[in-house]
mmJSON file of the N, C-alpha and C atoms, coordinates in Angstrom:
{"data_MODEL":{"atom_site":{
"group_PDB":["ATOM","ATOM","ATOM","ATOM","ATOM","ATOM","ATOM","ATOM","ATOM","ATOM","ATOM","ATOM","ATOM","ATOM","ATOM","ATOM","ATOM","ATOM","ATOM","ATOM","ATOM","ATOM","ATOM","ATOM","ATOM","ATOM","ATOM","ATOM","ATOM","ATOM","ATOM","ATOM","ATOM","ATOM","ATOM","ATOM","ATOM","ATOM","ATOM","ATOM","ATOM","ATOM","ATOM","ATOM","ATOM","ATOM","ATOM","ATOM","ATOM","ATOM","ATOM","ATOM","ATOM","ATOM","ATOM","ATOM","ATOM","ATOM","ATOM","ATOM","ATOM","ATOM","ATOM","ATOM","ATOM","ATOM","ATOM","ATOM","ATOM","ATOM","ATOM","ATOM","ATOM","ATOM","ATOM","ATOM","ATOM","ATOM","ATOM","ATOM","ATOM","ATOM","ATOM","ATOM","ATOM","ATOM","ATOM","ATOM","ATOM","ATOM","ATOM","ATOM","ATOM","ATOM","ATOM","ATOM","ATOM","ATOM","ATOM","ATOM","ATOM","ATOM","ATOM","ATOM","ATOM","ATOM","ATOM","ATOM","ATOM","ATOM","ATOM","ATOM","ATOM","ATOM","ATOM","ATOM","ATOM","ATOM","ATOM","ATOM","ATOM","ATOM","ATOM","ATOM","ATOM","ATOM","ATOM","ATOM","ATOM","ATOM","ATOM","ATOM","ATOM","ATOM","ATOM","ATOM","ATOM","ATOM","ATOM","ATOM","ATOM","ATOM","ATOM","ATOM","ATOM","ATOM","ATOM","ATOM","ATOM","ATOM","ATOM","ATOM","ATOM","ATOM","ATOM","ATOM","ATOM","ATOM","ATOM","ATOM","ATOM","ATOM","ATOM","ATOM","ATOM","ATOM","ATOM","ATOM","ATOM","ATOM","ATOM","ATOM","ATOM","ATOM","ATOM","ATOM","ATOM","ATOM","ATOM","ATOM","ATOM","ATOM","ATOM","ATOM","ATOM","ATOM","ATOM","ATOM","ATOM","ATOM","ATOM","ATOM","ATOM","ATOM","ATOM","ATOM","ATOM","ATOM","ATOM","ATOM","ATOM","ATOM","ATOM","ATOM","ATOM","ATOM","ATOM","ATOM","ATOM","ATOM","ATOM","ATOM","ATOM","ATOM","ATOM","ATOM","ATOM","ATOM","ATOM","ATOM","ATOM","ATOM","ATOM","ATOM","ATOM","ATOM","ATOM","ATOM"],
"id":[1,2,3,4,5,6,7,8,9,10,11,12,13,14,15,16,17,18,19,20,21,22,23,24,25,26,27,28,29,30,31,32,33,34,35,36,37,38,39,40,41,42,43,44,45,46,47,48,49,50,51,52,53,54,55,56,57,58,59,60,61,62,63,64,65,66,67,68,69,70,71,72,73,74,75,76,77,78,79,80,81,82,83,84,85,86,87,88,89,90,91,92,93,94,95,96,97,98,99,100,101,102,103,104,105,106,107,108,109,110,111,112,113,114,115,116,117,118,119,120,121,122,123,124,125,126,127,128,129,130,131,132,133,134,135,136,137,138,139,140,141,142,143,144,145,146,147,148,149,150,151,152,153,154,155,156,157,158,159,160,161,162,163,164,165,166,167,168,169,170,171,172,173,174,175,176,177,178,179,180,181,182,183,184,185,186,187,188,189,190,191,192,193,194,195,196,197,198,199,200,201,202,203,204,205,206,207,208,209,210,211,212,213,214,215,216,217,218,219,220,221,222,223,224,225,226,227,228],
"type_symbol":["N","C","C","N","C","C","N","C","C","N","C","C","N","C","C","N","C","C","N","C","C","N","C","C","N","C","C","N","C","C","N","C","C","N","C","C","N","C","C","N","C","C","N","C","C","N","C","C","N","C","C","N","C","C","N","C","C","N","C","C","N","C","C","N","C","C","N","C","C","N","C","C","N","C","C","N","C","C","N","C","C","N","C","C","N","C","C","N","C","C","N","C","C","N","C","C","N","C","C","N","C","C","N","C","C","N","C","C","N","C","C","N","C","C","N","C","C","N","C","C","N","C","C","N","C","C","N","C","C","N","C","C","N","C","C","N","C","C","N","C","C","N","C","C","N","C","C","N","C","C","N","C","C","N","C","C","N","C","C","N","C","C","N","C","C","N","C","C","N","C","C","N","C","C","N","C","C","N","C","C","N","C","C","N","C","C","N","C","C","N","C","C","N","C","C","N","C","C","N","C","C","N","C","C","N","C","C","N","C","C","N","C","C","N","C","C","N","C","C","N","C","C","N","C","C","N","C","C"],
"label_atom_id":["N","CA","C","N","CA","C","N","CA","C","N","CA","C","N","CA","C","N","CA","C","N","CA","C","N","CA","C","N","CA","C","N","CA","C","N","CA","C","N","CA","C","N","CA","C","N","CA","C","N","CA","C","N","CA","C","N","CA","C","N","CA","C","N","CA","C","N","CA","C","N","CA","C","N","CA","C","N","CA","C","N","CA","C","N","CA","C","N","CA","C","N","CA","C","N","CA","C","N","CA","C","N","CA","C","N","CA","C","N","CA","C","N","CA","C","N","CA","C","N","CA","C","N","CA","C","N","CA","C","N","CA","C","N","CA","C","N","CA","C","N","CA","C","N","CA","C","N","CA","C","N","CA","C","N","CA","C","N","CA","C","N","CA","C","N","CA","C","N","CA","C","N","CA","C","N","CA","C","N","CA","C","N","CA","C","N","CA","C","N","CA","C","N","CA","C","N","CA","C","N","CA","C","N","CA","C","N","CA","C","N","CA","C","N","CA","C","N","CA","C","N","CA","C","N","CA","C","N","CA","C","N","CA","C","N","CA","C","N","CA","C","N","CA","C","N","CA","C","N","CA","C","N","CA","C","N","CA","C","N","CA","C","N","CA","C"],
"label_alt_id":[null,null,null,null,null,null,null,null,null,null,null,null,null,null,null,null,null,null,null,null,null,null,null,null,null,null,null,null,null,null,null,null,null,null,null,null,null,null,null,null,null,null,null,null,null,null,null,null,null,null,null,null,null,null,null,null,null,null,null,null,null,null,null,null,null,null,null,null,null,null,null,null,null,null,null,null,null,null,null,null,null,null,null,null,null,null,null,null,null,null,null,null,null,null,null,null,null,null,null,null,null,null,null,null,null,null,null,null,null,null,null,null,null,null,null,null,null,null,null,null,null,null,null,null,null,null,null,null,null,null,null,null,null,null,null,null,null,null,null,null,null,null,null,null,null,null,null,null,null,null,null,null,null,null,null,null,null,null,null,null,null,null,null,null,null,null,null,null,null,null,null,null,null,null,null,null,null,null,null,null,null,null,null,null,null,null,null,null,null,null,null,null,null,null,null,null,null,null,null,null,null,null,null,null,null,null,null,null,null,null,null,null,null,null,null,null,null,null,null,null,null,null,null,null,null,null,null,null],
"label_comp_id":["UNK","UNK","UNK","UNK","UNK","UNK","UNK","UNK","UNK","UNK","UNK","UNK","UNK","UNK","UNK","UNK","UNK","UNK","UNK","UNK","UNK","UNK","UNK","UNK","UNK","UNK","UNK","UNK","UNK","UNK","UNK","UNK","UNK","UNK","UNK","UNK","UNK","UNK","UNK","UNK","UNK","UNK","UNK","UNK","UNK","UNK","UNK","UNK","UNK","UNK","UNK","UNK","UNK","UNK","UNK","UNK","UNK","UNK","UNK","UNK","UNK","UNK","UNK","UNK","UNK","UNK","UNK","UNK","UNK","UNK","UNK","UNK","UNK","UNK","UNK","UNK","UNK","UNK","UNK","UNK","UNK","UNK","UNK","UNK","UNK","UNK","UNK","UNK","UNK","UNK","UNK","UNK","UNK","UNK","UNK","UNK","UNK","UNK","UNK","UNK","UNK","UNK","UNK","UNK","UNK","UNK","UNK","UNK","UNK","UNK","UNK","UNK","UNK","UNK","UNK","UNK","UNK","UNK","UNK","UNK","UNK","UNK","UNK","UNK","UNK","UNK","UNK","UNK","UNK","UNK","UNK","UNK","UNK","UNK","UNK","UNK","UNK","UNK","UNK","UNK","UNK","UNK","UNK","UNK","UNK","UNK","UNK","UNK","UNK","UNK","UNK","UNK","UNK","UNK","UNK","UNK","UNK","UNK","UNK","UNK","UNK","UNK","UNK","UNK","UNK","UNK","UNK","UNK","UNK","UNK","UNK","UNK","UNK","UNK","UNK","UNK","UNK","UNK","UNK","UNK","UNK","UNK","UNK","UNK","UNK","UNK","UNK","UNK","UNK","UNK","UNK","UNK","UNK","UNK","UNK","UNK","UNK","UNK","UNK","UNK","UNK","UNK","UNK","UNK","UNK","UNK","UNK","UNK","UNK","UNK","UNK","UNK","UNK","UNK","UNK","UNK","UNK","UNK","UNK","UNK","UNK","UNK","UNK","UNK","UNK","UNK","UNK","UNK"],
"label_asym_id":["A","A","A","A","A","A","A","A","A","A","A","A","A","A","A","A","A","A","A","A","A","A","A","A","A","A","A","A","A","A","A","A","A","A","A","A","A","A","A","A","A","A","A","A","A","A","A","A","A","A","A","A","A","A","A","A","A","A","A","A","A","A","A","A","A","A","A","A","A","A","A","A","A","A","A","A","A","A","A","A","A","A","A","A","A","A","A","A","A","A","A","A","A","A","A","A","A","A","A","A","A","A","A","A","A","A","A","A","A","A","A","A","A","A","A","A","A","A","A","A","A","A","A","A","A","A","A","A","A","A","A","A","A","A","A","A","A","A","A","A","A","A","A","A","A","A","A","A","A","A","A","A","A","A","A","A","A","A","A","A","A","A","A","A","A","A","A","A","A","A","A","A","A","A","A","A","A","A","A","A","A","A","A","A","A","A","A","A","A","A","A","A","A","A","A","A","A","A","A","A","A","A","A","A","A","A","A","A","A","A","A","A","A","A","A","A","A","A","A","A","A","A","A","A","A","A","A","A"],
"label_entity_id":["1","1","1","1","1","1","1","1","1","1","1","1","1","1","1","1","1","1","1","1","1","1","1","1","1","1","1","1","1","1","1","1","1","1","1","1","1","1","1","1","1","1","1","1","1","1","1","1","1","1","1","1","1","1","1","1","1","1","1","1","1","1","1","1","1","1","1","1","1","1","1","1","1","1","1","1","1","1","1","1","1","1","1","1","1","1","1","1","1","1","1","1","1","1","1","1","1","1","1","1","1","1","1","1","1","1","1","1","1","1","1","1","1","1","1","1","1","1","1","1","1","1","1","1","1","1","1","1","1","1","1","1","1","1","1","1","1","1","1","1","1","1","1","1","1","1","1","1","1","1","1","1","1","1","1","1","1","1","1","1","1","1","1","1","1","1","1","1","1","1","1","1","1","1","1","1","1","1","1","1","1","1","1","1","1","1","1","1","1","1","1","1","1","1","1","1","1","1","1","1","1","1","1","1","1","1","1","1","1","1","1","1","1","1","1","1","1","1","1","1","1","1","1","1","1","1","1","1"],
"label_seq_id":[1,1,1,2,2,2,3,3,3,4,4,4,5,5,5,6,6,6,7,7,7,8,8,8,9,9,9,10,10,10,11,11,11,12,12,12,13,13,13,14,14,14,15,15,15,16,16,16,17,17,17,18,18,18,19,19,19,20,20,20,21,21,21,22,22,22,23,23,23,24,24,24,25,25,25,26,26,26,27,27,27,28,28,28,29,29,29,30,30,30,31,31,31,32,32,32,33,33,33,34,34,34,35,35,35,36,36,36,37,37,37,38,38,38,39,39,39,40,40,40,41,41,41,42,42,42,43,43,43,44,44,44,45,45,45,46,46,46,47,47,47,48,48,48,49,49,49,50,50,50,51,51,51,52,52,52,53,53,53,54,54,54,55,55,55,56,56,56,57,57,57,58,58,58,59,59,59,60,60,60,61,61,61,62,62,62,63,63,63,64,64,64,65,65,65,66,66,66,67,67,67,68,68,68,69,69,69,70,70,70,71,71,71,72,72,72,73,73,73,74,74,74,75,75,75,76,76,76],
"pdbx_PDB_ins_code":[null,null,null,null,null,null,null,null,null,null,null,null,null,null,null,null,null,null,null,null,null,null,null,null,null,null,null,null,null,null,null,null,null,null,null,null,null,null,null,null,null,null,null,null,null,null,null,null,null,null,null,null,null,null,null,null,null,null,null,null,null,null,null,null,null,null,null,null,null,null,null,null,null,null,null,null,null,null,null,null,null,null,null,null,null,null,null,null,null,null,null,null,null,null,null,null,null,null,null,null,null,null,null,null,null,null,null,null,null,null,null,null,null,null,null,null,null,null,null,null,null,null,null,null,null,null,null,null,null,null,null,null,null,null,null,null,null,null,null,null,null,null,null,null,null,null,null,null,null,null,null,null,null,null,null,null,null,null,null,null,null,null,null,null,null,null,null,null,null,null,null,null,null,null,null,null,null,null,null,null,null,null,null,null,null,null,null,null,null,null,null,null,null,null,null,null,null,null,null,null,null,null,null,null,null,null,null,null,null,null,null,null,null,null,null,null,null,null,null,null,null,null,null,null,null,null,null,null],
"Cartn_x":[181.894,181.363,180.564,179.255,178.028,178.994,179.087,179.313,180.891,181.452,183.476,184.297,185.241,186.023,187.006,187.634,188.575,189.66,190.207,191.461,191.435,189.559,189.497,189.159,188.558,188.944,190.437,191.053,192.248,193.455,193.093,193.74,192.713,191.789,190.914,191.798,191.42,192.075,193.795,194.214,195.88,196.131,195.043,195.133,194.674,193.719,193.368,194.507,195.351,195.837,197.324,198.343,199.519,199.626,199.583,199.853,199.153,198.062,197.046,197.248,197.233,197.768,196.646,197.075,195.631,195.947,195.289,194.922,194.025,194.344,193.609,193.108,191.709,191.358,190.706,191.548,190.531,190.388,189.896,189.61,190.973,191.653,192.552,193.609,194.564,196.338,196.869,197.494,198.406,199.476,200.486,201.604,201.892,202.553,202.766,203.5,204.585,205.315,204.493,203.201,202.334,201.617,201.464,200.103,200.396,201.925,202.627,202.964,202.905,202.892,201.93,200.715,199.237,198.991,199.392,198.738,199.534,200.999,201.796,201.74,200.464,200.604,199.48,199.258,198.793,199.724,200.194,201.058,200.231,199.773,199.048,200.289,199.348,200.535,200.405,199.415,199.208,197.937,198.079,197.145,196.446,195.058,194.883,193.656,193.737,193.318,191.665,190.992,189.394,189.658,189.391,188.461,189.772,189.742,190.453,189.987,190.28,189.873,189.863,189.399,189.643,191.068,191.709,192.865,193.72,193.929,194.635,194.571,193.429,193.034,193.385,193.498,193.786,195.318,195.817,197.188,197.991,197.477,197.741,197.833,196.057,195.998,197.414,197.677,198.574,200.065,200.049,201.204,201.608,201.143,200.577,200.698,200.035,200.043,201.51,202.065,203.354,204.501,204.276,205.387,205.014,204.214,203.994,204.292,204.518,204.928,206.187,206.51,208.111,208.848,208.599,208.988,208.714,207.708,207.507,209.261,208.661,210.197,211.134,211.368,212.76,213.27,211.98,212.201,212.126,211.803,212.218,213.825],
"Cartn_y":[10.954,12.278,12.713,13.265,13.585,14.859,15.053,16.458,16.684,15.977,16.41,15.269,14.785,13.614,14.102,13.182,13.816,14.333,13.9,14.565,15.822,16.197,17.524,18.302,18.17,18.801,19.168,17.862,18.037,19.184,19.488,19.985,21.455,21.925,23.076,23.571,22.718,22.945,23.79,22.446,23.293,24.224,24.502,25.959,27.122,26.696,28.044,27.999,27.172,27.173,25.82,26.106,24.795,24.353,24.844,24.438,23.067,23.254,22.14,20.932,20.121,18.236,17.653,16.853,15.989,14.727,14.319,12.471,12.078,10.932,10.594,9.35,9.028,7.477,6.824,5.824,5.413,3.496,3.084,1.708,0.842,1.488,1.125,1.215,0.348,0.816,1.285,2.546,3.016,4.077,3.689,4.699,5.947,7.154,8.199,8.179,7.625,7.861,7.632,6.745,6.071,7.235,7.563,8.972,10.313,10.576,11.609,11.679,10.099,9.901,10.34,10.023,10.473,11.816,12.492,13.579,14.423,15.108,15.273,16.792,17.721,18.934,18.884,17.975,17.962,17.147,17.923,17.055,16.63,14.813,14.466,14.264,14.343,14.18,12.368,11.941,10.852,9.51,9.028,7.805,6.903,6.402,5.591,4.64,3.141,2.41,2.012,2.022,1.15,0.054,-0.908,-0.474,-0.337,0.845,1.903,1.303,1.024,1.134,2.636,3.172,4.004,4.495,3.235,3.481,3.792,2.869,3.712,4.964,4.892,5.96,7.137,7.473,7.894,8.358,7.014,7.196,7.684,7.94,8.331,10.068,10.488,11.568,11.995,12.18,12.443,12.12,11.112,11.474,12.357,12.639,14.244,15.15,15.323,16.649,16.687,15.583,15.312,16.048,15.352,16.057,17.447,18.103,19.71,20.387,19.835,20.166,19.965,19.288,18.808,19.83,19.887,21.269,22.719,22.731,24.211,24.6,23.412,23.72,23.83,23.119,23.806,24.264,25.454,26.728,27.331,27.089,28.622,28.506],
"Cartn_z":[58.82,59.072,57.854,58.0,56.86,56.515,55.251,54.622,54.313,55.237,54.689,55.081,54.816,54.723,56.203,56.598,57.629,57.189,56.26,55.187,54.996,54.332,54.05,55.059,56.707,57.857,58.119,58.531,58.138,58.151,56.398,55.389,55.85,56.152,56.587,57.683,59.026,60.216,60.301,59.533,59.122,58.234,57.673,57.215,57.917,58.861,59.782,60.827,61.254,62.457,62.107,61.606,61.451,62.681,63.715,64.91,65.953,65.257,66.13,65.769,66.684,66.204,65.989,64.594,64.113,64.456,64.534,64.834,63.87,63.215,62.374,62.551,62.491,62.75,61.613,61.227,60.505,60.104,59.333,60.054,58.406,58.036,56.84,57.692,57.669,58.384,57.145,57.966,56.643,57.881,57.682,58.047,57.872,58.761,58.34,57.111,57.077,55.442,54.538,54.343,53.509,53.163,54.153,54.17,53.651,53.902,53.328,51.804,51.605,50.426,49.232,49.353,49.109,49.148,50.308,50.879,51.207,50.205,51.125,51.347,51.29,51.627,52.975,53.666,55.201,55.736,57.047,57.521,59.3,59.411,60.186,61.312,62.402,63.591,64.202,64.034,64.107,63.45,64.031,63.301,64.106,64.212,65.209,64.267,64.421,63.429,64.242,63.626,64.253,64.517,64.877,66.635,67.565,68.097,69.361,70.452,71.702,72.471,73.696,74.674,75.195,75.697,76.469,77.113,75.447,74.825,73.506,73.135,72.785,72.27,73.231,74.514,75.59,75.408,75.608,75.453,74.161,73.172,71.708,71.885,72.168,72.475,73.203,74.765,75.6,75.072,74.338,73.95,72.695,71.919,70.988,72.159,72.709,73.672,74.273,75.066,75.212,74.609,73.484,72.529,72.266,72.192,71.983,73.616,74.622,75.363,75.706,75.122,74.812,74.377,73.122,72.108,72.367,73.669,73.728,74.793,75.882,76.676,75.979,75.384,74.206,73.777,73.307,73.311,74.185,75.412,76.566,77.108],
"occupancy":[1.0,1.0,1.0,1.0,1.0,1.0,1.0,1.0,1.0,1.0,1.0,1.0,1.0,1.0,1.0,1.0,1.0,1.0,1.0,1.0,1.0,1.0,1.0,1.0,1.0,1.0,1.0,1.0,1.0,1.0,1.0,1.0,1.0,1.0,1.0,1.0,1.0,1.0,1.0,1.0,1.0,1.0,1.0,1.0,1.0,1.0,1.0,1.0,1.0,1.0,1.0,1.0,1.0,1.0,1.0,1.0,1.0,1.0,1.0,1.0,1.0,1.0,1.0,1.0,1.0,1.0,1.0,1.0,1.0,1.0,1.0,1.0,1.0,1.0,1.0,1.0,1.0,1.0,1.0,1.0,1.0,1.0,1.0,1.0,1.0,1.0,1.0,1.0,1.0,1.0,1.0,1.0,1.0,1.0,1.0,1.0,1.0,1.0,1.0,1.0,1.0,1.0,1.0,1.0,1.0,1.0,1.0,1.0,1.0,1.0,1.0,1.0,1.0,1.0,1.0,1.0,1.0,1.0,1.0,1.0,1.0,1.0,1.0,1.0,1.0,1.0,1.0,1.0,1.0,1.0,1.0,1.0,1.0,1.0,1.0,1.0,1.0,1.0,1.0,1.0,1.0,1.0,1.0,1.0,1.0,1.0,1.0,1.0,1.0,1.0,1.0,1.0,1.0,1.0,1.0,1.0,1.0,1.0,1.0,1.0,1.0,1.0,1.0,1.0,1.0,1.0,1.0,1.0,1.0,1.0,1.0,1.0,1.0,1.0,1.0,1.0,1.0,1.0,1.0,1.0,1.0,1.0,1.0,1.0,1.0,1.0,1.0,1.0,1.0,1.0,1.0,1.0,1.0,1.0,1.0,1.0,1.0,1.0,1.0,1.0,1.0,1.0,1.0,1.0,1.0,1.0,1.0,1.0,1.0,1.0,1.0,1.0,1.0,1.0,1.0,1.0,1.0,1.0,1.0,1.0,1.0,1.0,1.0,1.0,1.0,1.0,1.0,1.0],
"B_iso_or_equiv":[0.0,0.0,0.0,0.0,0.0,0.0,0.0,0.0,0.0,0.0,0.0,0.0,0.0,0.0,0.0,0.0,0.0,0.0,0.0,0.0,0.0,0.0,0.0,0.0,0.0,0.0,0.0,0.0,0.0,0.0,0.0,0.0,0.0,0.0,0.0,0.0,0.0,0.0,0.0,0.0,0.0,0.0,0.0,0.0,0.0,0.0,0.0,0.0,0.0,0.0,0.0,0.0,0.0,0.0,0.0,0.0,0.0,0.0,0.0,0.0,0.0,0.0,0.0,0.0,0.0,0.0,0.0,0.0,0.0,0.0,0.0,0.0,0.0,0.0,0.0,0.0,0.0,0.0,0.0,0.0,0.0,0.0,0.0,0.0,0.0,0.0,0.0,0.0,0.0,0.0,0.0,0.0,0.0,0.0,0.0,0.0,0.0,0.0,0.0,0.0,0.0,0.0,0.0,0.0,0.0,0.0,0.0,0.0,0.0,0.0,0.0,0.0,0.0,0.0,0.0,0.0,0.0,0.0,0.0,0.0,0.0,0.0,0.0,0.0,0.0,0.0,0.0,0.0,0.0,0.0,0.0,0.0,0.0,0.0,0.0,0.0,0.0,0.0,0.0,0.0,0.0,0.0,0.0,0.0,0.0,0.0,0.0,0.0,0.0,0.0,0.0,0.0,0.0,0.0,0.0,0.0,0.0,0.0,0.0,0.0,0.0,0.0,0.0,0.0,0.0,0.0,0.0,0.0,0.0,0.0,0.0,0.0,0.0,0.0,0.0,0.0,0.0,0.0,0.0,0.0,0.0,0.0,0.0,0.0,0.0,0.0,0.0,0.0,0.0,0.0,0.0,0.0,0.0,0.0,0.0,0.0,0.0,0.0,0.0,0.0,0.0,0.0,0.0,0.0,0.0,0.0,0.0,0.0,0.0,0.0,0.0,0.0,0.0,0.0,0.0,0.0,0.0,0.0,0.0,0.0,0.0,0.0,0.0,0.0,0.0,0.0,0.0,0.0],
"pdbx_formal_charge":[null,null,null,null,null,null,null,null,null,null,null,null,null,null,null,null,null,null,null,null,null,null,null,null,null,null,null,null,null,null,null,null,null,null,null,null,null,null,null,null,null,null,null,null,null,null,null,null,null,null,null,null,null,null,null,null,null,null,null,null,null,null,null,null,null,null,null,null,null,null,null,null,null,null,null,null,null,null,null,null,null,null,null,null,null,null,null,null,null,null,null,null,null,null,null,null,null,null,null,null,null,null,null,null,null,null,null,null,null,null,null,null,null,null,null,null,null,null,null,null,null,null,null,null,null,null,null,null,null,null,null,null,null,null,null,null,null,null,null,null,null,null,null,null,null,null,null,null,null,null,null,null,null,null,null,null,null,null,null,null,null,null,null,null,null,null,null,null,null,null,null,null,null,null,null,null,null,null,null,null,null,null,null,null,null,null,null,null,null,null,null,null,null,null,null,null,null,null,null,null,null,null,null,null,null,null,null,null,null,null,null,null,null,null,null,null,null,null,null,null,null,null,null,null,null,null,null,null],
"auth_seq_id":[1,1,1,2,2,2,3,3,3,4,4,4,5,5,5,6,6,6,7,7,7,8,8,8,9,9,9,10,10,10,11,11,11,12,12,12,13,13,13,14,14,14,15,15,15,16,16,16,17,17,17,18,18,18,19,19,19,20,20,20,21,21,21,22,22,22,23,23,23,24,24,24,25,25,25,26,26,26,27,27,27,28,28,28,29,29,29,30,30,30,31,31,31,32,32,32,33,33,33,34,34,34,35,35,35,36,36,36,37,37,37,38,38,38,39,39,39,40,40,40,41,41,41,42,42,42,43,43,43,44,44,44,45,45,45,46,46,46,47,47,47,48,48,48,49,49,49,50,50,50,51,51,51,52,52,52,53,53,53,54,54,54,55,55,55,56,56,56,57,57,57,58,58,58,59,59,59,60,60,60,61,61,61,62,62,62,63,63,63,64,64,64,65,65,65,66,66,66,67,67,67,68,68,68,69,69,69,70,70,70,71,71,71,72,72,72,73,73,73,74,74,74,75,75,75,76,76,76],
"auth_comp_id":["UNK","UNK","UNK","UNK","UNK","UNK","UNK","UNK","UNK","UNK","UNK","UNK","UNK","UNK","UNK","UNK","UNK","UNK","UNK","UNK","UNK","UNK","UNK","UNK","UNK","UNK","UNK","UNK","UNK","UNK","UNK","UNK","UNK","UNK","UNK","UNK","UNK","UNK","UNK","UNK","UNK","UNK","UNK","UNK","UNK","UNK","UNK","UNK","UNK","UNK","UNK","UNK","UNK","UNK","UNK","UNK","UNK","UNK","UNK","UNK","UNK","UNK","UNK","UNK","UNK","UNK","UNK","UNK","UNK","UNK","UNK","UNK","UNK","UNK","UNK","UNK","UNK","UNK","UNK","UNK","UNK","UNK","UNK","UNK","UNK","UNK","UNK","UNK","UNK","UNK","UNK","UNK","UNK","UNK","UNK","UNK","UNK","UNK","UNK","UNK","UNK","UNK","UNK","UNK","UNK","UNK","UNK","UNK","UNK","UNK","UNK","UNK","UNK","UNK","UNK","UNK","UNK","UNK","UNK","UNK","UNK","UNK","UNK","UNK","UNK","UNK","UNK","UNK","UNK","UNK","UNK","UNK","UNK","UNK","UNK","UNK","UNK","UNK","UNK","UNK","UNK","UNK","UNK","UNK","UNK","UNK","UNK","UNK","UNK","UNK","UNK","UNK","UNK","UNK","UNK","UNK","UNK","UNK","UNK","UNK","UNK","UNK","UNK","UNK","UNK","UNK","UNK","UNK","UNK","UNK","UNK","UNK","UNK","UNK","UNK","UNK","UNK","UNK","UNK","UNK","UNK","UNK","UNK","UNK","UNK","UNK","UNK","UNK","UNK","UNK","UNK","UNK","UNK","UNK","UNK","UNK","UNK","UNK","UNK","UNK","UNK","UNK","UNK","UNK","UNK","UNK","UNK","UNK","UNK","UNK","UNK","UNK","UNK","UNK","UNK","UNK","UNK","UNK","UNK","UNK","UNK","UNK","UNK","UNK","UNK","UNK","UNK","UNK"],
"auth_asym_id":["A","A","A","A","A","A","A","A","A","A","A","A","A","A","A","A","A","A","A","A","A","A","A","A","A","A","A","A","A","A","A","A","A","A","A","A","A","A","A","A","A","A","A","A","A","A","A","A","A","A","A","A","A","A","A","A","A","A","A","A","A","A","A","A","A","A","A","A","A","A","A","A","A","A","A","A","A","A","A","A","A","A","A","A","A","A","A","A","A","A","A","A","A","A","A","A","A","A","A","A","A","A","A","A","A","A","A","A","A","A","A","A","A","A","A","A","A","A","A","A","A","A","A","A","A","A","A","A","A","A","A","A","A","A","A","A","A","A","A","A","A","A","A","A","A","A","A","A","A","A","A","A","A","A","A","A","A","A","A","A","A","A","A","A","A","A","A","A","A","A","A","A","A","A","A","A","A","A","A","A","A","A","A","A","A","A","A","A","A","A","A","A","A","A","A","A","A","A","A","A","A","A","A","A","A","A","A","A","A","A","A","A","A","A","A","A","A","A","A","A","A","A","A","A","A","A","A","A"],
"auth_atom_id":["N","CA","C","N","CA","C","N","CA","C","N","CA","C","N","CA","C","N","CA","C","N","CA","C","N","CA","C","N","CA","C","N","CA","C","N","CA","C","N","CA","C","N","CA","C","N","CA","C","N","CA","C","N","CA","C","N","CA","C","N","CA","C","N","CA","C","N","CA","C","N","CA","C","N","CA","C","N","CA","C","N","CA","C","N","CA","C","N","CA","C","N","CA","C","N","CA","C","N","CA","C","N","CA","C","N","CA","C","N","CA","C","N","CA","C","N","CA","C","N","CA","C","N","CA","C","N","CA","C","N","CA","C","N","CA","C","N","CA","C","N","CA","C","N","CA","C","N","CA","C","N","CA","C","N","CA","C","N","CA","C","N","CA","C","N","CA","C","N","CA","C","N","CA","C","N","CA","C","N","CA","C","N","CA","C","N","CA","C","N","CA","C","N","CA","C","N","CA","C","N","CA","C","N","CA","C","N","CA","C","N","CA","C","N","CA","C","N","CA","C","N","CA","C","N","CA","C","N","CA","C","N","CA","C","N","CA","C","N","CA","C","N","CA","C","N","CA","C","N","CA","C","N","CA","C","N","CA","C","N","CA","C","N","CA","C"],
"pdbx_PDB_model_num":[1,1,1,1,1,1,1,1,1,1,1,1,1,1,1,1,1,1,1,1,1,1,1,1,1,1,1,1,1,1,1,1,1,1,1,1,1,1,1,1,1,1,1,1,1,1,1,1,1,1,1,1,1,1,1,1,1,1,1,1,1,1,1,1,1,1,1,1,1,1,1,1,1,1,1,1,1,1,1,1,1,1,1,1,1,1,1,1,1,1,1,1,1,1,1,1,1,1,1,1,1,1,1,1,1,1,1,1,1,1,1,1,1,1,1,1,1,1,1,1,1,1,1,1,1,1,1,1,1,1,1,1,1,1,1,1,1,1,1,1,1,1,1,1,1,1,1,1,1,1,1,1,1,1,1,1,1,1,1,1,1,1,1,1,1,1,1,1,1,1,1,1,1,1,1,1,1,1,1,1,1,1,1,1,1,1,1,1,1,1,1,1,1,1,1,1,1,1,1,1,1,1,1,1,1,1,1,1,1,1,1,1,1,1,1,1,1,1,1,1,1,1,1,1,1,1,1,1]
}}}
């Protein structure tokens, strides 16, 4: 992305809003604990490595959404 790193979207995003789930893609494998490690005042909801294909990538998304729908029932 020309102009900002995805880290520093990121780290923007979860400051206007903690609530919204990030996905992060990028073409390095690195684990959530790995990443928390580095970075540990953004907390990413997931990870998806280059080259993605659609159905993955698909299925990654939805299951993020999943779980926030998971947790909302939980609370009612």
């Amino acid at each position: 992305m020309p102009g900002i790193s995805g880290i520093r979207l990121a780290r923007k995003v979860k400051e206007i809003n903690p609530d919204v789930k990030v996905v992060l893609m990028t073409s390095f494998e690195i684990r959530d604990n790995e990443f928390s490690k580095v970075f540990p005042s953004i907390h990413v909801d997931g990870f998806v490595q280059k080259p993605i294909g659609i159905k993955n990538l698909t299925n990654k998304i939805l299951d993020t959404i999943g779980e926030t729908k998971r947790r909302l029932n939980e609370q009612l």
